[in-house]
N, C-alpha and C positions, 0 to 999 in steps of 0.2 A: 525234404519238402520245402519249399518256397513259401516264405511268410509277405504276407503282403499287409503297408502300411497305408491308410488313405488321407493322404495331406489335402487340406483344403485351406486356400490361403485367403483372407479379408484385408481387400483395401481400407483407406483409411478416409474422413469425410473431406481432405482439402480436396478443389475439383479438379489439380492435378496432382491427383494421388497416384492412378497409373502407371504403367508403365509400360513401353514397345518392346524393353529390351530382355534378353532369353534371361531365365531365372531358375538358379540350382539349389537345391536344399539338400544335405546330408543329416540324416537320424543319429543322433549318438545317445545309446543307449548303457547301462549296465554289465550288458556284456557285450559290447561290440558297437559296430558304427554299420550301417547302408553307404552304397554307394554314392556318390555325387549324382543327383538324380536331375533332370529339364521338370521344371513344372509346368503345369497346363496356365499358360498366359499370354493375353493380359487378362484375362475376364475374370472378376472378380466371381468368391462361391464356387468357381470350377472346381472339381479333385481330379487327382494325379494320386497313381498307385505306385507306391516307393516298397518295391520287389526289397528282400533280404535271405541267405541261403537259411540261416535259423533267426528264431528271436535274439533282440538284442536288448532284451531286458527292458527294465521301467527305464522311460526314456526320462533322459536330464537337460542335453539340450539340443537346439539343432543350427547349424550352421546355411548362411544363405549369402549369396553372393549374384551377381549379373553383371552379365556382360550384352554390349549392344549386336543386335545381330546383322546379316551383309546388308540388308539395305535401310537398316535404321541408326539413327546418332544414339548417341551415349544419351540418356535422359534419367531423371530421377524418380526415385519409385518409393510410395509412402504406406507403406503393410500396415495393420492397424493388430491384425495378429493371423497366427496359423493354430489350424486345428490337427490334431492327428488322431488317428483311431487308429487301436490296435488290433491282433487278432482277437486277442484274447477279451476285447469288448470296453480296455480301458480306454477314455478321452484325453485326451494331454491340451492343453490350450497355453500357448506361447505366444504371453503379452508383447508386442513392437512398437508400435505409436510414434516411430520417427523417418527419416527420412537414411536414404541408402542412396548416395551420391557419386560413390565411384565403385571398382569390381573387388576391393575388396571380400575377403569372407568375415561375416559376421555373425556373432555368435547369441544367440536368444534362450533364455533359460525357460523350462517348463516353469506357470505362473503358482505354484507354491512358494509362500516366502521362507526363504532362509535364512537366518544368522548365519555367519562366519563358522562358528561352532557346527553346526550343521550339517554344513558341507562336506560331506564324507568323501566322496568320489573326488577320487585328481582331477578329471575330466572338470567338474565342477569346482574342482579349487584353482583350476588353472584359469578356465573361463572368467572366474573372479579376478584375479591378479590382472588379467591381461587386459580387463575391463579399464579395471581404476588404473592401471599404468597408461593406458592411453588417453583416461579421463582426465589426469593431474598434464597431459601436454595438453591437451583440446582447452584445459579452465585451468586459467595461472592467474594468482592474484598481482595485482598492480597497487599502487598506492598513487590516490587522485590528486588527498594535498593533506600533508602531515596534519597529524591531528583528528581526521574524520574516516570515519568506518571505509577500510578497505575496498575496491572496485573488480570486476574482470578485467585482465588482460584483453583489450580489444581497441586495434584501429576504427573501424568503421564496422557498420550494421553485416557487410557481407565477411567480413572476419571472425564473425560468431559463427558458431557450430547449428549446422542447419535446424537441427532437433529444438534450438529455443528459439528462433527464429520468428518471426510472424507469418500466418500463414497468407496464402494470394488476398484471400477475402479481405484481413483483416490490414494488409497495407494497400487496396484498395480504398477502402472505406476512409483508413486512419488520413490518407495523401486527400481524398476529394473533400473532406470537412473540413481539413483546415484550411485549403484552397478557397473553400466557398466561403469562410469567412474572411477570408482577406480579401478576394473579392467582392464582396459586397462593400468592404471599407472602402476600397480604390473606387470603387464606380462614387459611393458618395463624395469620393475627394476628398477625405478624414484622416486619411493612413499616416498622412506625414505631415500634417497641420501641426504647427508649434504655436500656434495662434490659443490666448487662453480662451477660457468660457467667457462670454457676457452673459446669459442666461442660465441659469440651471436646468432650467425646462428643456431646453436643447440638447441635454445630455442623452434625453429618453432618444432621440434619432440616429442613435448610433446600431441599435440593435434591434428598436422598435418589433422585429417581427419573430425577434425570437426568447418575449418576456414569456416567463413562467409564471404561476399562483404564486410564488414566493418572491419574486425580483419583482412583481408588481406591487405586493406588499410592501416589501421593503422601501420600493421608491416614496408612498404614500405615509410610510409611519417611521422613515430612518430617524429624522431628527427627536423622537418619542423617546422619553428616562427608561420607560418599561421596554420598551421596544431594545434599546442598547443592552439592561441588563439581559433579558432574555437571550438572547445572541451567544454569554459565554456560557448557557447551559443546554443551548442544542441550538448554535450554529457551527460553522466551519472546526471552530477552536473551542471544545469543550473539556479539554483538559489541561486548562491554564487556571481558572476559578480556582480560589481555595478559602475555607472558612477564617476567620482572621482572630484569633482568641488572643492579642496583642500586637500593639501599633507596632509598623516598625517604629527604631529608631529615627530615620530618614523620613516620616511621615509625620511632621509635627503639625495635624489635625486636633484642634480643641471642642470643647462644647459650644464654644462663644463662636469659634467659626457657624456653627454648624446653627445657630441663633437657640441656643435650647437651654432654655432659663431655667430657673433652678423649682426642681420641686418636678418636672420632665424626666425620666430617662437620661441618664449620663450616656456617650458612648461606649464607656468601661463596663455599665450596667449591659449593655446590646450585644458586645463583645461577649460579658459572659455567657448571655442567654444565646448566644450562637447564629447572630442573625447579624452582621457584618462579614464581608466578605470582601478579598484582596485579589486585585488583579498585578501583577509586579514583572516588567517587564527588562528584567537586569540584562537577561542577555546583551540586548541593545545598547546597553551604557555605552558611550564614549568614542559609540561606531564611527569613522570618518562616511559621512551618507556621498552617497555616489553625483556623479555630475551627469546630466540629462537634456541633451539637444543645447550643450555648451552655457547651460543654467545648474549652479549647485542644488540640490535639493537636501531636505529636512527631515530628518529622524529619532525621532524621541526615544524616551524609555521611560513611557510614564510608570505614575503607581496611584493604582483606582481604589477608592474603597465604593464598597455596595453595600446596601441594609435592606433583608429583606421585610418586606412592609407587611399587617396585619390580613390582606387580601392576596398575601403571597405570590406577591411582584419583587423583583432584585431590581432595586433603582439605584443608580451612582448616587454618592453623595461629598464626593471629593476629587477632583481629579488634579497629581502633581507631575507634571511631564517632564522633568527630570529626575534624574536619581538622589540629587545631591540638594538640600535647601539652599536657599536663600534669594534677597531682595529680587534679583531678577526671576524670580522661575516660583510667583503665585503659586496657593493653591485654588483651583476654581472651582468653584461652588455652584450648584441648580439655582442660588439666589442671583446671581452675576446677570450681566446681561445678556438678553439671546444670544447674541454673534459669540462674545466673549464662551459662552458654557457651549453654544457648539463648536467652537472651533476647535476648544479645548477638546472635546468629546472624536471631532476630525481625525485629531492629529495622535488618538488613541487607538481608533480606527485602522489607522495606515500603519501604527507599530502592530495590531493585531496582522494587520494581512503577513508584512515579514516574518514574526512570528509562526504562527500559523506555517507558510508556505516554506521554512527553510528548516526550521527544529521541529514541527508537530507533523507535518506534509513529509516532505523531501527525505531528514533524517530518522524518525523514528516509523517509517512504512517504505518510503524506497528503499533509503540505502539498507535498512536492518534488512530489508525482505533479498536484496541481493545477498550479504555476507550469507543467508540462510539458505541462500540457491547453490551460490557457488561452492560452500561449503560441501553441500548434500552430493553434487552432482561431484565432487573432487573425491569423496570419500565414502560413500557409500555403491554400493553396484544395485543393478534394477531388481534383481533376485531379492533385495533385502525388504525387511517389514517396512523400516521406517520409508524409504524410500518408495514404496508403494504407497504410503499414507502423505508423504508431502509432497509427491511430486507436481501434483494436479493444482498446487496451491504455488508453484514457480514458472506456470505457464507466462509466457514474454514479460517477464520481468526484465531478463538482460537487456531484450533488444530497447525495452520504454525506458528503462534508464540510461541508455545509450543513446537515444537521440534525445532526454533531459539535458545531459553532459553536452552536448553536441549541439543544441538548441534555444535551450533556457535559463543554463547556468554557464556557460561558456565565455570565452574571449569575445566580445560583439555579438554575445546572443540575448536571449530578452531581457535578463536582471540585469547584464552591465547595459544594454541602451536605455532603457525606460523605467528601471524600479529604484528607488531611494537605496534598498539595501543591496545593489546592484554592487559590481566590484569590489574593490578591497573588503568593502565592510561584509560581502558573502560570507565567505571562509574565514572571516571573522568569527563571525555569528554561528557559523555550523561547528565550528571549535568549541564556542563555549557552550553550546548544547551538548554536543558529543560527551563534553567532559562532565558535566551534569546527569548526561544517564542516568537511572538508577534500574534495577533489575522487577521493583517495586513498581514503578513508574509505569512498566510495560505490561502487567498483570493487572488484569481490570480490577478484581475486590480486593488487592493489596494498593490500586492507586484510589480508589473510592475512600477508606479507609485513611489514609496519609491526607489525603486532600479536605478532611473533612465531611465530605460530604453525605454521606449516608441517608439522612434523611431530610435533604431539601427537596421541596416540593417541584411538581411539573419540571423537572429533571429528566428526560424524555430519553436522550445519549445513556444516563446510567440503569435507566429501567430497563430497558431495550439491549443493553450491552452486558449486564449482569447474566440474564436470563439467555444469552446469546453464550457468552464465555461458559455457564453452565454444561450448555447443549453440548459444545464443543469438546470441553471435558471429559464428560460424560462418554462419548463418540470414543475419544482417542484415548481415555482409559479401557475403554472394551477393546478394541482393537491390541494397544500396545500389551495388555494382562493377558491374551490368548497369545501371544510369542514370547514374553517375559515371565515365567513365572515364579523367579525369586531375586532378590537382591542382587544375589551374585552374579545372576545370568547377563546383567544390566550392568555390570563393575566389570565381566569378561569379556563383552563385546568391544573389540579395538575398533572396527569401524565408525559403532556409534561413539565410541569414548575422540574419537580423531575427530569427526565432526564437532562435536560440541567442544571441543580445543581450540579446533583452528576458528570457530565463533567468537568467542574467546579473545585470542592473538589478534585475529583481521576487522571483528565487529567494533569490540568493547574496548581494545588496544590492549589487552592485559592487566586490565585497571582492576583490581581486588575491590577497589572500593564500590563498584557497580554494584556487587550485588550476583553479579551473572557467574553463573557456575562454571570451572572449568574443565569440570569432569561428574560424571553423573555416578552416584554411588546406592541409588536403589528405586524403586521402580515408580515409585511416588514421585521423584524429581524430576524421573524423567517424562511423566504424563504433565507434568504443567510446563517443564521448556517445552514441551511439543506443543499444547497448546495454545503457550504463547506464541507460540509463531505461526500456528496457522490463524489466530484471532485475528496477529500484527497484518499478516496479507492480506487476511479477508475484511473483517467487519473494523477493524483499525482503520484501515483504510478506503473502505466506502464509509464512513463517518469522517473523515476531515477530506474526503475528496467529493463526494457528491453535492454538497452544495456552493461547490465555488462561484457556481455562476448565478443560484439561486443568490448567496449574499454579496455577490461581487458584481451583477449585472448592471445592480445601481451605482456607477461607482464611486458617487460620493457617501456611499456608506461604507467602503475600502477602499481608500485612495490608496493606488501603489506608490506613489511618491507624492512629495509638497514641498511646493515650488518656494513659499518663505517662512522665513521662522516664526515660531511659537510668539505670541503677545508676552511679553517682558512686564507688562505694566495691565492692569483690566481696563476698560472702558477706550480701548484704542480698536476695536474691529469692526465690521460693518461688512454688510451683505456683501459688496466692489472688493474687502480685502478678502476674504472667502472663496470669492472665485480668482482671484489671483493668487490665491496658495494650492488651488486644486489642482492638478495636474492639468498639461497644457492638451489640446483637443486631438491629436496625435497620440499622446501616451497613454489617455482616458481609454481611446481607441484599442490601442495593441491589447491593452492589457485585458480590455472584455474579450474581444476577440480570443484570445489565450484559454480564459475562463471558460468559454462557451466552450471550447473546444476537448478540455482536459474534464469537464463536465458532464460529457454528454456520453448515455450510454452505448458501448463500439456494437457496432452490426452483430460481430461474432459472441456475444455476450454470456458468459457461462456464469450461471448465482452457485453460489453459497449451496455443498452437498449435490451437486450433479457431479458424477464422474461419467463425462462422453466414454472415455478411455477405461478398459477394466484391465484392472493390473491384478486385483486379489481375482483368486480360484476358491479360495475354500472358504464353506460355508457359513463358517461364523461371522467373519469380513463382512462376506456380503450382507450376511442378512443384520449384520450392526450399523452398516451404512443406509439400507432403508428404514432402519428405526433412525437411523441421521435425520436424510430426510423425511419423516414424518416429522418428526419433532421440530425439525424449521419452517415447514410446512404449518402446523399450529402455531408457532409464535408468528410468523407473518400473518395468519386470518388477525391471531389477538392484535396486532400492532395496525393492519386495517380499521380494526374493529374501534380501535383507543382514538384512531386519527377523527374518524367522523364526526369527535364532538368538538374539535382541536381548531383555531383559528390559522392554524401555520401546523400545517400535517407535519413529523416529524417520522422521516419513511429511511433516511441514511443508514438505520439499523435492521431495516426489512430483512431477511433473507432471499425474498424474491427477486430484490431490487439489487442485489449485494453481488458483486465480481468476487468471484472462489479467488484470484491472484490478485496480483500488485498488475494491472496489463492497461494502466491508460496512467 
């Protein structure tokens, strides 16, 4: 008797997911396989009955393949997944979610996660092997520049493996805004102006029409004490601050500087009571800063102190813009004169943007979040837990940090034309962040904790991020304790123990002293590296990326470069030298431009807890990811809710607002 199976296959949402070309599936089951069967295509939801002489058992995987037929070309076809039904009344549902580009046969596992351990059937332990042997050619690691977290193997954007690729939509989208920003520069005749500013006020017409609530703010209250401290507790760069319970050495700040006569609060007194606070920007030291339209530019490394005030404001109260004292290199004071205390305050500014954009941006949310793609995608197969749990969190990482490389950090791309910390001093500076790492650092309530910070007020990044890492937690300890359930099971997995190795080797460089584990040994370590890294893709990095342009827009509250040195002496600056240290009206330019663009949220926008793509089947999965989402769903109303009384909303830790990947 004739068993008959009913495949029904689902395209996938890009809009040329389709396909012309004829399409065969073969059932391989338990006990046996069906024949090489034509499916009904291209229409999407069609079934096709895949005839068998008996049962072939609980089916494990199926193979599919396409060929173009006589009067159509070869084209690409994007499955989203296939369904089968048995006789016997079970559903099989075989997650796809990529693209199928040549006639190849390829292989799809029923969507139950397996461990390695698991896999009982050859059939399934072959499909495994043969997976990740062609995955370790498709993703080879490269090294970019000695010293910084490992990269993909990859010439160009069409060198990547179609599967991480961007889809039509989203290089659409990504190619027409930056165009339109650079056009709108060209038509005003700005783009390559080396001409400096004479007015400040003219700054506001570079972008004029696409200020935000926040970039208009900032334009009006940049030069503000309150206003600068605020910034390192929920702007761009909120996890540089740290509480300061001893000067450094190199910060020889007194009472007498600070005019506080005896029988006052000492600074040692302030310090104990916890209300001083250190900005320290070492990395920087001794950078050679880059040359810019054939003009050397300027790069400090200051060191700030802040004291939070009895209305709980963080105001500067010291600023020394280099590392090292002495006669040349003041410290300036709120007492100083205008020009003199803002320029000082400028040229802290322009170290925060390098900061910010190359150690707290680039390194610790790019590049980590690729070691964690390429890793996954090299060592683990789609069948596996963990890989159904992170994959949705590596969507186009490769290809955005491949036109970063190719764009922004590159030979003649925007850091070496236009940014101070542009050339040699780049991979400088990404050196001595890398090497800094700490495993602590990358886990929100162990860097909260180290930093000091716990209970500073209107801290808006830690309140929001604490309660976010919880959720996450939370989420990926359900998930990973319904496939894990003992130490051993977690010490036996060679997949997962190979990933978090070659993390390890390619991220961390093998540095013991990180902190970062290089093999997981029970089921508790492995829920928090997991979620640190889907935190790192997700809410990491919509917290130092979304407001680039909200505090970069104005941009003399981030100069990306400065055109002359620090005052040597106080009482030498003035409004005229100001604007001749600001970057020249070409550079002001790119670099907004750049902002707006890395800013702004992409057409194709996926938050935080939406999975377009279901990759789990079984029911616990599912139903812990809608308790996911619920749960981010309430912390976004509360964080609505908290902003309304807020003068500068503080929304970078929304969930609603938040990209699931590292994808802009």
């Amino acid at each position: 008797m004739v068993t008959l199976y009913k495949v029904t296959v689902f395209n996938g949402l890009p809009i040329d997911a389709r396909t012309t070309n004829d399409v065969f599936i073969k059932l391989v089951g338990t006990y046996g396989k069906s024949d090489r069967t034509k499916l009904k295509m291209p229409i999407s939801f069609t079934s096709t009955q895949v005839s068998c002489p008996v049962s072939i058992g609980k089916l494990i995987l199926i193979k599919l393949d396409k060929t173009a037929c006589f009067v159509c070309l070869e084209d690409d076809w994007f499955p989203a997944k296939v369904k089968v039904e048995s006789p016997d009344g079970e559903t099989y549902i075989f997650p796809i979610y990529r693209w199928i580009t040549d006639r190849k046969v390829h292989r799809f596992r029923e969507g139950t996660a397996l461990r390695a351990c698991d896999d009982s059937h050859p059939d399934g332990r072959d499909s495994r092997e043969q997976e990740l042997k062609q995955r370790k050619k498709d993703y080879r690691w490269d090294v970019y520049a000695e010293g910084i977290p490992g990269i993909m193997k990859a010439k160009n954007v069409l060198s990547l493996p179609s599967e991480v690729r961007f889809s039509l939509k989203k290089n659409i989208d990504f190619g027409l805004t930056a165009a339109a920003g650079l056009a709108e520069l060209t038509l005003k005749g700005i783009a390559h102006s080396k001409d400096n500013w004479t007015d400040i006020k003219d700054i506001n017409r570079v972008f004029s029409n696409k200020d935000t609530k926040i970039s208009k703010y900032v334009q009006e209250h940049w030069k503000e004490d309150a206003f600068f401290g605020y910034q390192y507790l929920n702007g761009v760069n909120p996890i540089l601050i740290q509480r300061c319970t001893a000067l450094p050495e190199n910060l020889p700040v007194t009472d007498e500087m600070l005019l506080r006569p005896d029988g006052q609060s000492s600074l040692a007194d302030e310090m104990k009571n916890g209300d001083i606070f250190l900005l320290d920007y070492k990395h920087l030291d001794g950078v050679k800063a880059n040359i810019v339209h054939g003009k050397q530019q300027y790069l400090m490394a200051p060191l700030v102190l802040l004291q939070k005030t009895p209305d709980d404001k963080l105001m500067p109260i010291a600023i020394q813009l280099k590392q090292t004292p002495s006669d040349d290199n003041p410290i300036f004071l709120p007492t100083d004169s205008e020009y003199d205390w803002l320029t000082a305050k400028m040229f802290v500014r322009s170290a925060d943007f390098s900061e910010h954009q190359l150690n707290v941006h680039l390194l610790r949310t790019h590049l980590l979040a690729e070691v964690f793609a390429v890793s996954l995608l090299r060592n683990v197969p789609m069948v596996h837990p963990l890989y159904k749990l992170l994959l949705p969190h590596t969507r186009y990482t490769l290809e955005i940090n491949l036109l970063a490389r190719n764009l922004l950090i590159s030979k003649d791309g925007f850091f070496d034309k236009h940014v101070a910390s542009g050339g040699e001093a780049l991979f400088t500076i990404l050196k001595r962040s890398t090497s800094s790492i700490t495993y602590k650092s990358l886990c929100m309530q162990d860097d909260i904790v180290e930093r000091g910070m716990e209970d500073v007020p209107n801290y808006h990044y830690r309140d929001d991020g604490l309660k976010l890492w919880d959720i996450i937690q939370r989420f990926v300890e359900g998930v990973l304790s319904f496939y894990y359930k003992s130490n051993e099971q977690v010490k036996q997995d060679s997949e997962l123990q190979k990933w978090i190795s070659e993390i390890f080797e390619h991220g961390f460089l093998s540095q013991e002293s990180t902190g970062i584990p290089k093999g997981l040994s029970s089921v508790a370590e492995l829920v928090k590296f997991v979620t640190m890294v889907l935190f790192t893709c997700s809410a990491r990095h919509s917290s130092v990326n979304g407001g680039q342009f909200d505090y970069g827009g104005w941009m003399p509250n981030t100069p990306i470069s400065l055109q002359l040195p620090p005052p040597t002496t106080k009482g030498t600056t003035s409004e005229a030298t100001m604007l001749k240290t600001l970057p020249d009206i070409g550079t002001s330019a790119e670099g907004m431009a750049v902002l707006w663009v890395l800013g702004k949220l992409p057409f194709d926008f996926v938050p935080l807890g939406e999975f377009p793509e279901e990759h789990f089947s079984e029911e616990i999965p599912c139903q812990l990811i809608k308790d996911f989402q619920g749960e981010l769903e309430k912390l976004s109303v509360a964080i609505k809710s908290r902003n309304i009384g807020l003068d500068i909303r503080y929304t970078y830790m929304d969930p609603a607002l938040m990209e699931n990947s590292v994808a802009i």
